[in-house]
C-alpha positions in Angstrom: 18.1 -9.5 -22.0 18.2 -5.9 -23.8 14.9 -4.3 -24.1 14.8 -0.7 -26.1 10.9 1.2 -25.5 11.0 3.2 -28.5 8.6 6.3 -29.3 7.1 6.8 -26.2 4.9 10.1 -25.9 5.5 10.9 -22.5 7.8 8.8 -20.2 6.3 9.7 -16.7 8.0 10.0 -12.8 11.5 10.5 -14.1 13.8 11.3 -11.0 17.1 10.7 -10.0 17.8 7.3 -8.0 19.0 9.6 -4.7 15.2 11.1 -4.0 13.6 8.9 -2.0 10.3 10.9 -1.6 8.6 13.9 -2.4 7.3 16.6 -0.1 4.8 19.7 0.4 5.1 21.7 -2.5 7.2 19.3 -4.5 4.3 17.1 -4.5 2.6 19.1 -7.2 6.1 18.5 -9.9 5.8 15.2 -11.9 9.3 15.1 -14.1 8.6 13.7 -17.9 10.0 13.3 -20.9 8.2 13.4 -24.0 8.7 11.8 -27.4 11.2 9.1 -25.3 12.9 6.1 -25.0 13.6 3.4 -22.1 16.4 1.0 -21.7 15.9 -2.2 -19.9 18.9 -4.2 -19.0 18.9 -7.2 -17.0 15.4 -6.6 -15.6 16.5 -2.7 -14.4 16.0 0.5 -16.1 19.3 1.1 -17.5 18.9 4.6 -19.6 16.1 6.4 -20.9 16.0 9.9 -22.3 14.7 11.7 -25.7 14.6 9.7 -29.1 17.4 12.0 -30.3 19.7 10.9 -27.6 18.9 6.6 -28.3 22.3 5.2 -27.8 23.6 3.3 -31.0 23.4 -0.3 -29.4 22.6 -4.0 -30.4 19.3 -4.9 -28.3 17.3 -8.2 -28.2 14.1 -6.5 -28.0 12.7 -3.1 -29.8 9.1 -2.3 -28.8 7.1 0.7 -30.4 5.2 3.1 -27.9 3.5 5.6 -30.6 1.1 7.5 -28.9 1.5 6.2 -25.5 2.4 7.0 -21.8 4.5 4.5 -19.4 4.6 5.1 -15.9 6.5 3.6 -12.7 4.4 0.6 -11.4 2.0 1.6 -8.6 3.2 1.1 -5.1 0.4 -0.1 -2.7 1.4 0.4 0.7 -1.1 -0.9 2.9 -3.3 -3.9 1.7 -4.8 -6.9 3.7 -4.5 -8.9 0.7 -4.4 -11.8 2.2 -8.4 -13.5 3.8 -11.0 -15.9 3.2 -14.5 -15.3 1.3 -16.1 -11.4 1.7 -18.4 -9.8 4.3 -20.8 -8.7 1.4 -23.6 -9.1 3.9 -22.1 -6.6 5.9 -21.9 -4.6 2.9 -25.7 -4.5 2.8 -26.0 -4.1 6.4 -24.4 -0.6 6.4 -26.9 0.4 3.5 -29.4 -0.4 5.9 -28.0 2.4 8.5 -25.9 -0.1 10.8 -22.5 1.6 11.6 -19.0 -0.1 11.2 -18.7 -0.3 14.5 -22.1 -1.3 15.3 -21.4 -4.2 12.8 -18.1 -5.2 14.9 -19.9 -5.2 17.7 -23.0 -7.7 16.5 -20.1 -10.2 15.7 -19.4 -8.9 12.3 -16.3 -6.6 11.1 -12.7 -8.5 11.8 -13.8 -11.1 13.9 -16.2 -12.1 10.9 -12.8 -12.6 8.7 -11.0 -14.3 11.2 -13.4 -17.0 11.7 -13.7 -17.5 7.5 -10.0 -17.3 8.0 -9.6 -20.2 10.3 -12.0 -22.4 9.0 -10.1 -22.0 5.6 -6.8 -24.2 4.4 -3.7 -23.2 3.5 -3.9 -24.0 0.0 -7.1 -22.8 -0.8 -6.5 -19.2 1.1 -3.3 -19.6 -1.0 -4.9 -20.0 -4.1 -7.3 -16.6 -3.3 -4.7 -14.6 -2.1 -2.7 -15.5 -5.6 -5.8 -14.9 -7.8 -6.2 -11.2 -5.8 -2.8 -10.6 -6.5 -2.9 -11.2 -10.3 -5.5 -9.0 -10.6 -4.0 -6.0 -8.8 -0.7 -6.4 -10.7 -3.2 -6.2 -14.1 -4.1 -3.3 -13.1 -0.5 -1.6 -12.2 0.4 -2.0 -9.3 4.2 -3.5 -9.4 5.1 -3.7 -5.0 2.5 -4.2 -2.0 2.8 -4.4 1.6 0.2 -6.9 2.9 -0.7 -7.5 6.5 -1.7 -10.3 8.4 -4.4 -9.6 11.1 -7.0 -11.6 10.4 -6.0 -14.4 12.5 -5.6 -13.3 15.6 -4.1 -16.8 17.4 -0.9 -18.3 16.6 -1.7 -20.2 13.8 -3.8 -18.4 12.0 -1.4 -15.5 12.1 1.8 -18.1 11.2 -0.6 -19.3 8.4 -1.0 -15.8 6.6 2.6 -14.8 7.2 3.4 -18.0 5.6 1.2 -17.5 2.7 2.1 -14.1 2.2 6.0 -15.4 2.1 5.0 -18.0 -0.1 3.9 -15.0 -2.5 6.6 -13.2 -2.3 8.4 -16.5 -3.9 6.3 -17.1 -7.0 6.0 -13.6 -7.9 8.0 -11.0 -9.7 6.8 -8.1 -7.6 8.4 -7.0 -4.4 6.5 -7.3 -1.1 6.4 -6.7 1.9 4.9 -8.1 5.0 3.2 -6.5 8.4 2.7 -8.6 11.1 -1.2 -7.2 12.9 -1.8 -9.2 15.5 -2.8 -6.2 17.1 -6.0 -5.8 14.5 -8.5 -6.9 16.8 -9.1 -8.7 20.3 -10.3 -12.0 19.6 -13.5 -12.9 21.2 -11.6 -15.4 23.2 -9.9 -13.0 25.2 -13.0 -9.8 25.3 -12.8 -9.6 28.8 -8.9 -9.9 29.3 -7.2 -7.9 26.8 -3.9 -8.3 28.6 -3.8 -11.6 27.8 -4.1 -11.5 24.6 -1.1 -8.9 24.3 0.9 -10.9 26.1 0.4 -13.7 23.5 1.1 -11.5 20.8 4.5 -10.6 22.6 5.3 -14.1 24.4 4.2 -16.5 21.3 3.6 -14.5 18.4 6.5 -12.7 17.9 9.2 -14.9 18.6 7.7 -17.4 16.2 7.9 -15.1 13.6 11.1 -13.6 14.2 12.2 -17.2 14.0 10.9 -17.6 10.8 11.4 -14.6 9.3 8.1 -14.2 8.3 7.5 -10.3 8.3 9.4 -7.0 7.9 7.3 -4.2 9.6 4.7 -4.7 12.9 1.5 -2.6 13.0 -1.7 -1.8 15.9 -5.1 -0.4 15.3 -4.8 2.0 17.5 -8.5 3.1 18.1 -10.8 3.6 20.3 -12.3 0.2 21.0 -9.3 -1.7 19.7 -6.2 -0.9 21.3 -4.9 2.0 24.0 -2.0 4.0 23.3 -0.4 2.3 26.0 -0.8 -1.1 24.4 0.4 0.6 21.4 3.3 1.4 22.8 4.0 -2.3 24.2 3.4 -4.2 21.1 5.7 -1.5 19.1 8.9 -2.0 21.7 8.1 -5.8 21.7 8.5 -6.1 18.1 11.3 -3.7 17.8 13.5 -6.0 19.7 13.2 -8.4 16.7 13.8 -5.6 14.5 10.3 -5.1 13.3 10.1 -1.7 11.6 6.4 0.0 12.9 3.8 1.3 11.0 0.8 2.3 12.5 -3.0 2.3 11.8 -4.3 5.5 13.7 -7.1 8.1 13.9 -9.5 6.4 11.5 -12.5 7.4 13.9 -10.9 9.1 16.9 -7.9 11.2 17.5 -6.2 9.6 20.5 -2.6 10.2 20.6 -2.0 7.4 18.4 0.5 9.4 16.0 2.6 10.5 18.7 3.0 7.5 19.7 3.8 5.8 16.4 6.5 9.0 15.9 8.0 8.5 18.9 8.5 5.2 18.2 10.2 5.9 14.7 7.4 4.4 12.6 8.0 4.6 9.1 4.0 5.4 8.3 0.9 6.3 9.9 -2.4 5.1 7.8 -5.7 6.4 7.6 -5.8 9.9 9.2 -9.6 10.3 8.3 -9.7 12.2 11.8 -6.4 14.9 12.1 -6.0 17.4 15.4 -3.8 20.8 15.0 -1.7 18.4 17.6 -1.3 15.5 15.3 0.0 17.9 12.6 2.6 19.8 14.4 3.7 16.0 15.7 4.0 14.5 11.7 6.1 18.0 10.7 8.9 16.8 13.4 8.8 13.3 12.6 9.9 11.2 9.9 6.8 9.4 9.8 4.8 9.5 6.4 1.1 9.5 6.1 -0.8 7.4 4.3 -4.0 8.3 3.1 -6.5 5.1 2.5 -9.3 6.9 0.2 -11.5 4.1 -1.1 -12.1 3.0 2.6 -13.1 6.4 3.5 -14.9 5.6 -0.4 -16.6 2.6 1.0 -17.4 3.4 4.9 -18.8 6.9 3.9 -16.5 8.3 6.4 -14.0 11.4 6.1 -11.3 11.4 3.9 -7.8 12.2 5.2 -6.9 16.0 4.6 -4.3 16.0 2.4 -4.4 19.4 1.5 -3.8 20.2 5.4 -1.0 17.9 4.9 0.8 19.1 2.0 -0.3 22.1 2.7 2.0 22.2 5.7 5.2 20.9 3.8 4.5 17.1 4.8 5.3 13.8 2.6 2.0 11.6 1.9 1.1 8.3 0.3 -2.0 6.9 -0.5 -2.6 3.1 -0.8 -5.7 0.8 -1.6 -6.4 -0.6 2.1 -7.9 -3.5 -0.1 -9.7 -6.4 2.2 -12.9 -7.8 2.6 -14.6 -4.9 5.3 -13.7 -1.7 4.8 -12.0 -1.5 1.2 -12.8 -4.5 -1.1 -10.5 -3.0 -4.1 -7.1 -3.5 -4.8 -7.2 -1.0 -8.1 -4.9 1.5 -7.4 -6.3 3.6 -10.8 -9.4 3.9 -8.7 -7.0 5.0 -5.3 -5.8 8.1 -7.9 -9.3 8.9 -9.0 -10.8 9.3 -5.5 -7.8 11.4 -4.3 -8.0 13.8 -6.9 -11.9 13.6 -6.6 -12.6 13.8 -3.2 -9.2 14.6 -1.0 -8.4 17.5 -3.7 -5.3 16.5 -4.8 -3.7 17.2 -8.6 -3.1 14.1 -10.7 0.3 15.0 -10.3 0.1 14.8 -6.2 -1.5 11.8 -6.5 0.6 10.2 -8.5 4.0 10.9 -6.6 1.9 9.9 -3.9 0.8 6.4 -5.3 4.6 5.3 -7.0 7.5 7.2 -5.2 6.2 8.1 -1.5 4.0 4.9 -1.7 7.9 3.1 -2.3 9.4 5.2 0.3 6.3 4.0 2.9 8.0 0.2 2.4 10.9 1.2 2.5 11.5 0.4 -1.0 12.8 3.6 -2.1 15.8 2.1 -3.7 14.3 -0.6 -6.2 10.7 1.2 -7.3 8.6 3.8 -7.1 10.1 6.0 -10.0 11.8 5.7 -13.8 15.2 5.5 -12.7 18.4 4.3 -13.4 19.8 0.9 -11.4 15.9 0.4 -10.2 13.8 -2.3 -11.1 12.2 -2.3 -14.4 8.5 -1.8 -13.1 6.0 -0.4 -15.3 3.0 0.1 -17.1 2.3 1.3 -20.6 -1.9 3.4 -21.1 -3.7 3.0 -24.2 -4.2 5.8 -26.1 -5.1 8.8 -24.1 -4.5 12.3 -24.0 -2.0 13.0 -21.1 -1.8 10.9 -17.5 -4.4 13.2 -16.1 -6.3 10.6 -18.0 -6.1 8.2 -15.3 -7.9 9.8 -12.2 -10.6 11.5 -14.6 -11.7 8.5 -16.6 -12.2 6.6 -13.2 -13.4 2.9 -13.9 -12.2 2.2 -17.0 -8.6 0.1 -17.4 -6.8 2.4 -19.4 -3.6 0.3 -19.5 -2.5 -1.3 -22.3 0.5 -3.6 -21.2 2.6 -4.4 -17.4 5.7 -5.3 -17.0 7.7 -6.7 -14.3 11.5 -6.8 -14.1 11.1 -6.1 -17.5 9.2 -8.8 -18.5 5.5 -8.4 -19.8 3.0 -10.2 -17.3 0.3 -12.5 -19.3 
């Protein structure tokens, strides 16, 4: 199958397949090409360039672009995609001056979803997690990452893994899977933390190493979750079934939680509402990225992530929806790119490289997505009419996309 996009006013995040990611002041450079064209071959981007260059060729497919923008599918690396029913109650609760924390400590907050969770079959927690994912590929986004963690005992941590493999299946999008055990303790084990480590390490892990269930492993590591020392143990546990880390850290506290994800080669640290001098000297000799969550910080009314500081200081960063029930109950990427250009002070152009090819790169997915680019996967999006993609953060909450494809193909 030969597809030829003909006439398209700007064809947006146009790289060469060797960058993997961009970086400090290259953050601020979005490559385009207007008044072009896009060859899809065999679901991969197989030329593009300007109309005067189209290559004489026999197609299957010609589709006219006048007057709009296509852009590299969104690439949401960090979602918990994957529960059962909402905590709007809790949603309420914070309205009425109860904390996050003081909400996870009344029996609310993760334990809340875990029990839903639990009490919730396969096929029906199936069938949400498939309906959430439909939606968020409307709306762009063309690879997730989506974590487990709302389990918290053996089966109910096999049963998301399984779901989220079962996803990976029966859609045309690539994703990838985290294994968080480490999300929360379970109320089971309150007084005997230990324990419930040593579950995660002695049951967990090789069960899901056995059944291939997830590429990367990831702790909250935060103050009333877990220690930098358990950190450290879950990370070398899963290492040694070649679980790539990636690290929730410092969305209250700064603890040492980034050192300790970069000495253990993680591939990301998320959230970063809270950022020491320290913690910034340790990202600048690491090969960690950062992932900025915004419409958590959105939602919680907490601090955003300084991503000025960040670039500022020559350093990659992502941003990614954190979409689940507590803490970030959007999966819309468009709104992820308004609220960093609104409220972390990015450009559109920062927060775009940020949301398609450092948000690839934080999957490790560099080579198939993130960017137009020969040999990857044909991943995109086409906008309605609008003026220029800086159109996209500042008309926030309106779907300005006209058409998605995936692999090439237009999703219905």
């Amino acid at each position: 199958m030969t597809q030829l996009f003909i006439n398209i006013k700007e064809l947006v995040q146009v790289r060469d397949a060797a960058i993997k990611k961009v970086s400090g002041i290259e953050m601020k450079k979005l490559p385009t090409i207007k008044n072009a064209f896009l060859l899809v071959k065999d679901e991969l981007i197989f030329d593009f360039g300007t109309m005067d260059k189209i290559p004489d060729l026999s197609v299957d497919e010609i589709i006219d672009c006048s007057g709009k923008i296509i852009l590299p599918s969104w690439c949401d690396s960090h979602s918990h995609l994957v529960f059962a029913g909402n905590r709007e109650h809790e949603f309420v609760d914070r309205i009425k001056g109860l904390s996050y924390e003081e909400i996870a400590k009344n029996g609310g907050g993760i334990l809340n979803s875990t029990k839903k969770l639990k009490e919730t079959s396969e096929e029906s927690l199936y069938d949400q997690s498939a309906k959430r994912l439909k939606e968020v590929i409307a709306l762009g986004t063309g690879a997730i990452e989506i974590k487990s963690g709302y389990g918290l005992t053996v089966s109910s941590e096999l049963k998301i893994l399984r779901i989220i493999n079962r996803l990976k299946n029966n859609f045309d999008t690539p994703i990838k899977s985290t294994f968080l055990g480490a999300h929360a303790v379970p109320e089971k084990f309150k007084n005997n933390k230990a324990a419930y480590i040593d579950l995660i390490i002695e049951e967990m892990l090789p069960k899901i190493a056995k059944e291939n269930l997830a590429n990367f492993i990831d702790v909250f590591c935060e103050t009333g979750y877990f220690s930098i020392d358990d950190t450290k143990k879950i990370l070398t546990a899963g290492k040694k079934y070649n679980l790539i880390p990636k690290v929730h850290v410092n969305q209250f506290n700064s603890i040492g939680g980034i050192e300790i994800a970069s000495k253990n080669n993680a591939l990301s640290v998320d959230h970063l509402e809270v950022l020491s001098d320290r913690d910034l000297e340790v990202l600048k000799e690491s090969n960690t990225i950062p992932v900025a969550l915004p419409s958590c910080s959105f939602f919680l009314s907490i601090p955003y992530t300084p991503a000025r500081k960040l670039m500022d200081s020559g350093l990659a960063m992502a941003i990614a929806s954190d979409y689940n029930p507590g803490s970030s109950p959007s999966g819309n990427m468009n709104l992820v790119v308004s609220l960093a250009c609104i409220k972390m002070k990015m450009t559109p152009e920062e927060a775009i490289n940020a949301a398609t090819i450092n948000g690839a790169y934080a999957m490790n997915l560099s080579e198939k997505v993130g960017s137009i680019a020969k040999g990857k996967i044909a991943n995109f999006f086409i906008l309605k009419d609008v003026p220029s993609y800086h159109f996209i953060p500042y008309f926030f909450g309106s779907n300005r996309i006209n058409a998605v494809y995936l692999k090439g193909k237009k999703v219905h």
